[in-house]
N, C-alpha and C positions, 0 to 999 in steps of 0.2 A: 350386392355391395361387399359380402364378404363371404368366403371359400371356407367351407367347414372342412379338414382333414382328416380328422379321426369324428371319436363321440362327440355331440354336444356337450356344452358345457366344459370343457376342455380348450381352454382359452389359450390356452399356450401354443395350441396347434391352428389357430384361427389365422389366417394372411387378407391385411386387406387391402385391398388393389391401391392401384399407386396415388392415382388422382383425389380419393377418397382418405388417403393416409396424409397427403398432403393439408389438403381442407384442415382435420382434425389437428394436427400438429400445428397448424397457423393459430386454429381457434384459439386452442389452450395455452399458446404462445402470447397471445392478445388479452385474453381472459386475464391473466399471470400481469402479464403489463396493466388491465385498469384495474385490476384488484390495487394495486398499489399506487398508482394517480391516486382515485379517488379517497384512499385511504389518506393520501400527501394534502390533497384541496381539502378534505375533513378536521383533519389535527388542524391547534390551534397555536400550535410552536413554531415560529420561525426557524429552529432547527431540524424540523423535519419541514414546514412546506415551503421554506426558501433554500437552504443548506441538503437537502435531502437524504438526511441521517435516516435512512430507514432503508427497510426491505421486505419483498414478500416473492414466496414459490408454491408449488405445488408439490405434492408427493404422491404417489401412487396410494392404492389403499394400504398395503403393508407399510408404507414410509419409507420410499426408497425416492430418492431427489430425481423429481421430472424437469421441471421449468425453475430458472434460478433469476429474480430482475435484476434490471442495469446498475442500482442501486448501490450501495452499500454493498460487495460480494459477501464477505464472509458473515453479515447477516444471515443472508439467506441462503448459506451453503452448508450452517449449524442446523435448519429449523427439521431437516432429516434426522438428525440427532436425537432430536426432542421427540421428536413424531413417534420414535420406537420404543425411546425410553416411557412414553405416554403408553402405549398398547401393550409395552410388557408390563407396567406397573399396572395399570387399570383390567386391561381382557378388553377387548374389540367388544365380547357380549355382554357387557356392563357400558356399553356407548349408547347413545339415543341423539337422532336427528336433532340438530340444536345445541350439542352439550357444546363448548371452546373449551381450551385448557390454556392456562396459562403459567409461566412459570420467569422468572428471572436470575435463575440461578448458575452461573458459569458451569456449574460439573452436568446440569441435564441440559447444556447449549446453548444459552443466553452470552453473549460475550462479556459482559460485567453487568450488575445488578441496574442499570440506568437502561440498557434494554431489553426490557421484555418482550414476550414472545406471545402471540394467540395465535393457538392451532384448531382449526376445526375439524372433524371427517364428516366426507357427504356422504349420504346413504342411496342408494338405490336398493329398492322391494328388498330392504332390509337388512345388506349387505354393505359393509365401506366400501367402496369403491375407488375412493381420493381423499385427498386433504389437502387443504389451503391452511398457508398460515403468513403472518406478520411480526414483524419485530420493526419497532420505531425508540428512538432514542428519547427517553423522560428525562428535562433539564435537571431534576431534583430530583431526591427518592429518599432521601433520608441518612445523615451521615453527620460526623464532627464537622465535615469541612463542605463550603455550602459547595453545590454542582455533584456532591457524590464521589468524585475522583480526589481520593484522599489522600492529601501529601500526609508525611506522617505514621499511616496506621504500620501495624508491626505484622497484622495480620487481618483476617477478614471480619473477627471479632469487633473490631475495629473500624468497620465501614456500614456499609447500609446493609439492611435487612434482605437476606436472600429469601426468595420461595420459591420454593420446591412447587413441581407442576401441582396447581390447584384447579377443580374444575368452577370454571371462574364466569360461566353462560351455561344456563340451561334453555331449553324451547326459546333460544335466541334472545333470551334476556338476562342479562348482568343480574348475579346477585349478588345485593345491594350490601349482605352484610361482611363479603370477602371485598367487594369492593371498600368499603369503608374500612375496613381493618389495613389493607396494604395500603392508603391514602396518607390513613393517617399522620404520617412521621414526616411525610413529602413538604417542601417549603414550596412549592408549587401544584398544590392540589389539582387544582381548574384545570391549569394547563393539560395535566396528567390524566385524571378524569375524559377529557377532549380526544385526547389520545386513545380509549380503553376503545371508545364510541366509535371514533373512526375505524380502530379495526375490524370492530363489531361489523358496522355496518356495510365496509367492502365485503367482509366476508359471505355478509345473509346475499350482496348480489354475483359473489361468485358462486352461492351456490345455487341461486338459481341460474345462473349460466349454465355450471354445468351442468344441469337438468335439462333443461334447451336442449343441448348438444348431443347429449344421452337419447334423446327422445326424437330428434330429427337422423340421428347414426344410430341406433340402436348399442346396447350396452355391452354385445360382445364385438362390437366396432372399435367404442370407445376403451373396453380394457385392452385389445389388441393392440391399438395405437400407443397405447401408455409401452408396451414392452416395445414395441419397433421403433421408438424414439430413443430408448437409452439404448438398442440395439447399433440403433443410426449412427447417433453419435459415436459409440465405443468402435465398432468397425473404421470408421473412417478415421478416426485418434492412433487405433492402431495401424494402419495402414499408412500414416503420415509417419509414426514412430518405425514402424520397418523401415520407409526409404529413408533414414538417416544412419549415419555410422555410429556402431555401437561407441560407449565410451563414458566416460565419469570426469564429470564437471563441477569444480568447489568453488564456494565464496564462504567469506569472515568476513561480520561486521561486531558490533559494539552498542551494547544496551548501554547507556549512561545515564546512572541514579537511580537508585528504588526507592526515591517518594523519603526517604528518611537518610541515608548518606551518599555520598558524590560517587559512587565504585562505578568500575564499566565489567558489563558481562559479556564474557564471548558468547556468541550465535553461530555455530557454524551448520552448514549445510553441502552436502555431494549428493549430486545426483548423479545416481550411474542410468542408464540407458540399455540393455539388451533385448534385440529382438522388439517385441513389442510391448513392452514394458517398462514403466519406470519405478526405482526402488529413491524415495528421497529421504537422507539419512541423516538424523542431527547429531550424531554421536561427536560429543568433545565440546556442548552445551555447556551452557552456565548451569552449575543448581540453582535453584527456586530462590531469590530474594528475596531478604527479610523487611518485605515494603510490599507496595502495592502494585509494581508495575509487571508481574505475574501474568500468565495466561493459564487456562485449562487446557485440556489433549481437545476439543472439540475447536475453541478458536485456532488450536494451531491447525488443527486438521481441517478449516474452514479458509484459515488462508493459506493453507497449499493448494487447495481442492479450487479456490480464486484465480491464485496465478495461472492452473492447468486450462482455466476455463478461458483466461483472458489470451494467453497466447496459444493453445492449441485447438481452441474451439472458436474463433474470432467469426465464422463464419457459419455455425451450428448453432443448435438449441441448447443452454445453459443446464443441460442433465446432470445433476452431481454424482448421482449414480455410477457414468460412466465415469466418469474419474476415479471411483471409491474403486471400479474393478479394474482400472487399468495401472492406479498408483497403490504402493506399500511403501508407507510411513515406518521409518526406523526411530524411536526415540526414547528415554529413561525417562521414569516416571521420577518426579520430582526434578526436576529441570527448569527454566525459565519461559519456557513455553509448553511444558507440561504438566504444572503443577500439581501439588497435592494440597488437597483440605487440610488446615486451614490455611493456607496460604493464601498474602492481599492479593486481592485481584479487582480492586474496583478500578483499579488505571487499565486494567487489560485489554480493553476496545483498540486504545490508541497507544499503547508499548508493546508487548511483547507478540501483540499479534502483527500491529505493523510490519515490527523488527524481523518476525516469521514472513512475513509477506516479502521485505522488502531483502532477504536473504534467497529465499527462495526465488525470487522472479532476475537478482542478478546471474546466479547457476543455471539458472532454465534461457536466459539470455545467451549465455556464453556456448549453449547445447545446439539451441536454433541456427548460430554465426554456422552451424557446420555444416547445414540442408539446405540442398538448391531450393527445394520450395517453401522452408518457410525462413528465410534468413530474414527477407524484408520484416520479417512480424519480430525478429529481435529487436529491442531498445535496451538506453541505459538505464538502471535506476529512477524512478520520478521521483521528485522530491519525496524524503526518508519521513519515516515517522510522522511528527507533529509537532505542530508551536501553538496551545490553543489555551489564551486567557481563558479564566471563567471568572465573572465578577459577581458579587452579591450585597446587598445592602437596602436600603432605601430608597424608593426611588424619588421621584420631585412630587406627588401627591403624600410622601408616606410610606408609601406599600413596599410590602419586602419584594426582591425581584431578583432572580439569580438568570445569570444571560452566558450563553456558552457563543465567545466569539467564532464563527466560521469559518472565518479569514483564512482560516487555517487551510482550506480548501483552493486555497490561491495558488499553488507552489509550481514551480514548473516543471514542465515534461523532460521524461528524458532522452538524450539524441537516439534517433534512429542509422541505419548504415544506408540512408540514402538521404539523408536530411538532419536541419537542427529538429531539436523539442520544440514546446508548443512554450511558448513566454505564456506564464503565469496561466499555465493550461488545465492544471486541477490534481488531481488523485490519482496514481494506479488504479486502487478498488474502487470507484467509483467514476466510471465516465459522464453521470451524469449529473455529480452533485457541482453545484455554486456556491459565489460567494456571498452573503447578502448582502441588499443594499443599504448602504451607510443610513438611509432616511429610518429604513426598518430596525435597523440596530440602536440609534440615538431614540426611536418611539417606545421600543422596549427597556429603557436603560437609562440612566441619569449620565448619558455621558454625550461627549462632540470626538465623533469619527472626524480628525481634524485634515487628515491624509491619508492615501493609498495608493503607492502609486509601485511598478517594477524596480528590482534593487539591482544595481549595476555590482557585475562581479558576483552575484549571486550563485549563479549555474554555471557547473560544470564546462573545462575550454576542449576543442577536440578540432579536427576534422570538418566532425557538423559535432555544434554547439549543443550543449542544453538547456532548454526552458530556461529563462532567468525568473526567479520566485518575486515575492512582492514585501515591503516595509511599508508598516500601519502605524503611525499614533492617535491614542487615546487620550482624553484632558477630562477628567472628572466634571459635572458641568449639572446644577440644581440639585443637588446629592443634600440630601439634609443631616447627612451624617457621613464620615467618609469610609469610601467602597472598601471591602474587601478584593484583593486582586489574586487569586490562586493561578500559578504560572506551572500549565501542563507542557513536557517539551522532552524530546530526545535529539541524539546529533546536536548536542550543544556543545559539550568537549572534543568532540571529533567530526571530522568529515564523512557523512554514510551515505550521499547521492552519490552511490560508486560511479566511474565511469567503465568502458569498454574497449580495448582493443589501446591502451597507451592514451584515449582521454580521462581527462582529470576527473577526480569527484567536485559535486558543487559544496557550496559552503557550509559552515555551521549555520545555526540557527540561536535567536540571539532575542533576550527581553531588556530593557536596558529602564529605568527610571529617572527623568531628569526630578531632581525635589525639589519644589519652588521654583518651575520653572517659568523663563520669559515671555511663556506662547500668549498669556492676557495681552502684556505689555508692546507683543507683537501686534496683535488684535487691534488695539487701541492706534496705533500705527499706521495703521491701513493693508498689515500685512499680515498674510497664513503662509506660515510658515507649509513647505510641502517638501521637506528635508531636515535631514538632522545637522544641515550646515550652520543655518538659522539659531540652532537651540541653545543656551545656557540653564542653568542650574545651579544652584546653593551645593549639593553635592551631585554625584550622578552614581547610581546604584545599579550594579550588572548584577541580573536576577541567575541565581540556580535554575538548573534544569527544571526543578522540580522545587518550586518556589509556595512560600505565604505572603503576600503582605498588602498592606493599607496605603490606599492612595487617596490623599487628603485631598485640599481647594489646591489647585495649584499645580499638582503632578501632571507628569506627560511620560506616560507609557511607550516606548518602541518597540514594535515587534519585528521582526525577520523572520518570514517562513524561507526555505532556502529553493531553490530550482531544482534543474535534473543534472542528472552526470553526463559526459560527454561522450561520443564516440571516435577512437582515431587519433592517428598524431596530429596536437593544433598545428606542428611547422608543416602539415601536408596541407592547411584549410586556403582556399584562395582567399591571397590578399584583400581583395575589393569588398569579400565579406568582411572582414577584421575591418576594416576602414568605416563600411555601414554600420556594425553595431557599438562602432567609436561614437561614432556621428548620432545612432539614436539612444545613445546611455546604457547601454546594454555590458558593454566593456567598458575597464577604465584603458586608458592609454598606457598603464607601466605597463597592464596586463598585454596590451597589445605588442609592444616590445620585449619584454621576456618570458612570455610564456607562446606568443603565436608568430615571434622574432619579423615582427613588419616593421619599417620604419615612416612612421609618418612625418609628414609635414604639408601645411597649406590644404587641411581637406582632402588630401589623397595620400600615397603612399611611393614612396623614391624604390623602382623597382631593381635597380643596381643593389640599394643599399638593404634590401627587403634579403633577397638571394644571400650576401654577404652575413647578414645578420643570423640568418636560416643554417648557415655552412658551421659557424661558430657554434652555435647551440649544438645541433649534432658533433661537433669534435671536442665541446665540453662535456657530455655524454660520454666518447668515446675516453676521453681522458680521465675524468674523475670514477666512471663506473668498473665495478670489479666482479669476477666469474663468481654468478650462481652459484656452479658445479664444476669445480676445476674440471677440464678435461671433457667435457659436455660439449657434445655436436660438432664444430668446425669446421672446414673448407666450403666448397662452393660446390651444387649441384646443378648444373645446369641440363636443361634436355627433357626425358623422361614425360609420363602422362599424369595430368593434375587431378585427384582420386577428388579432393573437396575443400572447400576452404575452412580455415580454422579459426582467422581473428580477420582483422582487416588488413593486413602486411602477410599474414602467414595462411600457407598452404602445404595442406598432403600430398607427395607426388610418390611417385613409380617410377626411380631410376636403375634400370640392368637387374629388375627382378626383386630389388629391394626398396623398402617402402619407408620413407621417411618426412620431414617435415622444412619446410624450407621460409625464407624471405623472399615476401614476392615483390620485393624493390631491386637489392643485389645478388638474390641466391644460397644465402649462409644458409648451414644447414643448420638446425639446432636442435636436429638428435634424430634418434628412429619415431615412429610412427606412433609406438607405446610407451615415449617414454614424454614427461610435462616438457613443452618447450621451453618454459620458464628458467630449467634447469640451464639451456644451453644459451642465457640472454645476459646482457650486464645490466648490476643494479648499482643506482645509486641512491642513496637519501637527501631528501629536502625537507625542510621543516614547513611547517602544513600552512604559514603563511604567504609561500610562495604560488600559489594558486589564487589566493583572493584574500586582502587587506582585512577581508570581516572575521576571518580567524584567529585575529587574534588574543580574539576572547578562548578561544579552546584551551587547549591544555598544548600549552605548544612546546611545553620542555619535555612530553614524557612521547608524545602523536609525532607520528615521522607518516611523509609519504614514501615511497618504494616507486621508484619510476625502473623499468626493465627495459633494455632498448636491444635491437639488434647490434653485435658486435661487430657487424660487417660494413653496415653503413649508419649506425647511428639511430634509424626510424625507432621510436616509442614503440612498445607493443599490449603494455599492461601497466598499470599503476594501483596499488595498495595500500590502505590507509591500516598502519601497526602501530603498537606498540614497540617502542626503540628495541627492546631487547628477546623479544621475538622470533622464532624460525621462520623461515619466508614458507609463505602460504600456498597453496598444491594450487594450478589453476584448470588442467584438464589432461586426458591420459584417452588415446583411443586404442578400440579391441575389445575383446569379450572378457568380464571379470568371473575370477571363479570356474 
């Protein structure tokens, strides 16, 4: 079964034949996957076994990331983190079969203190061999503000109780009196407790899995296969990154609000590309916010190490490993995704990692548009960040009960370059998490999920469309005292489901409170309302990003989580689409006439007047927009050999020996080869509610969008969401740097 090459016991030189590498790599690929089902059907939280806020992997015996699940990525793309900072703190010879560790702490890998992590190492004849570990999302943990995501705090002082890796199992049983000490403070014990178990007990039967497997392949089978898996992977990562053209690719977005004032923080990220490497660099980052919406270097380096997984590995085994040797992370410590102790970080799951993710995978987009084989795997942005109530209070028996809405998990996908998004399709990092169902959420909670249904104008316009997101209201409902409502949320003042290639971004995201509102009165009627057309109110209260407050008898909560961003010019998208997502609510009709210039009437679309309408918007483009770069690119290249595509309109060609960048509608050229085509396009500004009516809660006096067009015939090729006063933003550069 397996080819000894040198000495025994020299595992590094062990090869095992192909058929038998395969087997073992499925096993543990499966293993990895029920370790965390069963851990999901064990917990007693609807947020991990409906919403599937969790994650678990594998790591070799040293702690180096073998197998990562479908879950939650940047979960289980920390729990390598942990695993080393456990073996250097501890010593491997200070382990015994049975011990776990546990820890919650953002700086040793935990994304914020709500979830924790259990790591176990398996032993074989005395040796670690592996480790399994899990991280599941605790609704409570201990804090001023109930859910643990602290609007407010200044610092971490201020939030729930961190711990440092504890060994928290021994001979596979919990002890009882660290169990009890970290319980303690939690407003949801049980639930939490539920949780510890679950881990516990996927973990006792992944280790006997791997024992199984160990004992059916023998043990220098099985640590060979551990190295020819992250081998696999990194080979083949690199070899997709040689066939593309070198070059460096940026995106800016905008953190909005750290939990205690309205501020927006720049995120930027380049990824440059040489050879078979990539270097991804946050330099020109926000410092560290004085709030909670913070991350540690391990969440950011969890969601870069996500995006690498989800677009470059779409067809390989989840090795974090190979990523760690194929990417180098640029970033200043004390930054908003790199924080330093004490800096708040109990928001950090869902801000600044997001914001990391959702930065990262628009640059890592914009890289793929340039390789024949993996362009198809480019997408827009998926819906940004987060919009996720958390309510606490009493429920209809009494009992305290803090509920982390899901919904949040609704938002839509972003376009691809061969298709729309997925309407109300889910998460970037999580392909596999849902929404819960309304019956589960009204059983845990004193409230009536009164609607839910997709939000017209939501998602991003293009080409192909993105995902349109979903609008929920809430109506307080047997509450014996009235709810606490804490409004977690980013992309509330700007638009951040970037789009690609000249499509728009999608919408803000939006909490709104009608007070005293009519929905009884509707009730009483014979009518549910399933819109905000229906609604009135005594006042109506537009919640902060990052919100507190109390929803009496009476309130009606609305939420908007937003869709994806678009891909392409919407005046390229065929009309008869624009007509269908008139027809199924998905667009409004203004949208449909000035942003995808169709004109309808009677249920279809006057194909004269469509053309006509189309002509106009591009020669209002060409009239109102002004040069980038005085002097930047000009005439017409026609001829020559086309080296790769760039965006959706733009390509690299090869004309008489020299190498530049062209329109591939009429030819304009808009520069050399190394120099941003952005420089040689015209921009104009719009103000951000020209994309979608729901903006106009954002900040619309200070947020401009940047639409870039060709100067030759008008086609969109890029659009930017800035700050008014702003330099325009670098979008990519090919050739080798350095």
């Amino acid at each position: 079964m397996t080819q000894m090459e040198t000495q025994p016991g020299d595992r590094s030189s062990v090869i095992v034949d192909p058929v038998t590498f395969e087997v073992i790599r499925h096993r543990l690929w499966a293993i990895n996957d029920d370790q965390a089902m069963i851990a999901a059907r064990l917990s007693g939280s609807p947020v991990v076994y409906e919403a599937l806020d969790f994650n678990a992997a594998l790591m070799t015996g040293d702690g180096r990331g073998l197998y990562s699940g479908i879950y939650i990525i940047q979960h289980a793309s920390t729990i390598d983190v942990f695993v080393r900072k456990v073996i250097e703190e501890w010593g491997a010879e200070n382990m015994r079969e049975g011990d776990m560790f546990f820890s919650n702490d953002p700086w040793w890998g935990a994304l914020h203190a709500n979830d924790g992590i259990l790591a176990t190492p398996i032993f074989w004849e005395g040796e670690i061999v592996s480790w399994a570990g899990i991280v599941m999302h605790d609704n409570d943990v201990g804090s001023p503000v109930p859910g643990s995501f602290v609007v407010g705090s200044e610092d971490r002082f201020g939030e729930a109780p961190i711990f440092p890796p504890i060994k928290m199992v021994e001979n596979f049983e919990l002890r009882s009196d660290l169990e009890r000490a970290y319980l303690r403070n939690h407003r949801t014990p049980e639930l939490n407790a539920l949780n510890l178990r679950a881990r516990l007990a996927s973990m006792r039967i992944t280790h006997r899995r791997i024992h199984e497997l160990i004992e059916q392949y023998g043990i220098e089978a099985f640590l060979a296969s551990q190295e020819q898996i992250i081998d696999y992977v990194e080979r083949v990562v690199r070899r997709r990154l040689t066939d593309m053209p070198d070059g460096t690719w940026s995106d800016q977005i905008y953190h909005d609000h750290d939990g205690r004032n309205d501020e927006l923080y720049p995120m930027r990220c380049a990824i440059t590309k040489t050879g078979d490497r990539l270097i991804v660099d946050f330099t020109g980052t926000s410092p560290q916010a004085p709030g909670a919406v913070n991350c540690a270097r391990p969440a950011m380096e969890g969601a870069v190490l996500g995006v690498f997984l989800t677009f470059l590995c779409y067809d390989l085994p989840w090795a974090v490993d190979a990523g760690r040797r194929v990417i180098e992370i640029v970033s200043q410590e004390g930054t908003i995704n790199n924080a330093l102790s004490p800096a708040g970080v109990s928001m950090a799951s869902i801000m600044a990692t997001l914001s990391t993710q959702d930065v990262v995978a628009n640059a890592f987009a914009k890289m793929l548009m340039a390789s024949d084989e993996l362009r198809a795997e480019a997408q827009a942005c998926w819906s940004p960040g987060i919009n996720c109530p958390v309510m606490a209070g009493l429920d209809r028996h009494g009992e305290p009960f803090a509920h982390v809405f899901m919904d949040c998990c609704g938002g839509g996908g972003g376009a691809r370059t061969f298709g729309d998004g997925v309407d109300s399709g889910g998460i970037l990092h999580s392909m596999s998490s849902t929404i819960p169902n309304a019956e589960t959420t009204e059983s845990r909670s004193p409230v009536l999920q009164v609607y839910r249904r997709e939000r017209r104008d939501s998602g991003g316009h293009g080409r192909w469309r993105g995902g349109a997101g979903i609008e929920f209201g809430i109506l307080p409902h047997k509450n014996p005292i009235p709810i606490v409502s804490v409004t977690l949320a980013s992309g509330v003042s700007q638009p951040e489901g970037h789009g690609l290639s000249g499509g728009t971004p999608a919408s803000v995201k939006s909490n709104v409170v009608y007070r005293g509102s009519n929905v009884r009165d509707l009730f009483a009627g014979g009518q549910i309302p399933d819109s905000t057309e229906l609604l009135e109110g005594a006042e109506v209260d537009v919640l902060a990003a990052k919100d507190h407050t109390v929803l009496d008898d009476g309130d009606f909560l609305v939420t908007v989580v937003n869709g994806g961003g678009g891909f392409g010019d919407p005046l390229r998208r065929d009309p008869e689409l624009v007509v269908r997502d008139v027809r199924h609510g998905l667009i409004s009709p203004e949208i449909a006439r000035t942003i995808y210039g169709v004109a309808l009437g009677d249920g279809a679309h006057d194909a004269t007047a469509t053309e006509s309408a189309r002509d106009e918007l591009r020669a209002t483009r060409l009239r109102d927009g002004r040069p980038v770069a005085e002097g930047a690119g000009g005439g017409t290249l026609d001829g020559g050999a086309v080296l790769h595509q760039v965006a959706d309109t733009i390509e690299a060609v090869e004309v008489d020996g020299a190498r530049s960048l062209r329109c591939t509608e009429c030819h304009h050229r808009f520069g050399a080869y190394d120099e941003d085509h952005k420089q040689g396009t015209l921009m104009r500004e719009l103000p951000i509610t020209a994309t979608s009516a729901l903006n106009e809660t954002g900040r619309v006096d200070e947020i401009v969008l940047r639409e870039f067009a060709c100067p030759g015939c008008g086609t969109a090729v890029a659009m930017d969401v800035q700050l008014r006063d702003e330099p325009v933003l670098a979008e990519s550069s090919f050739g080798r740097k350095g």
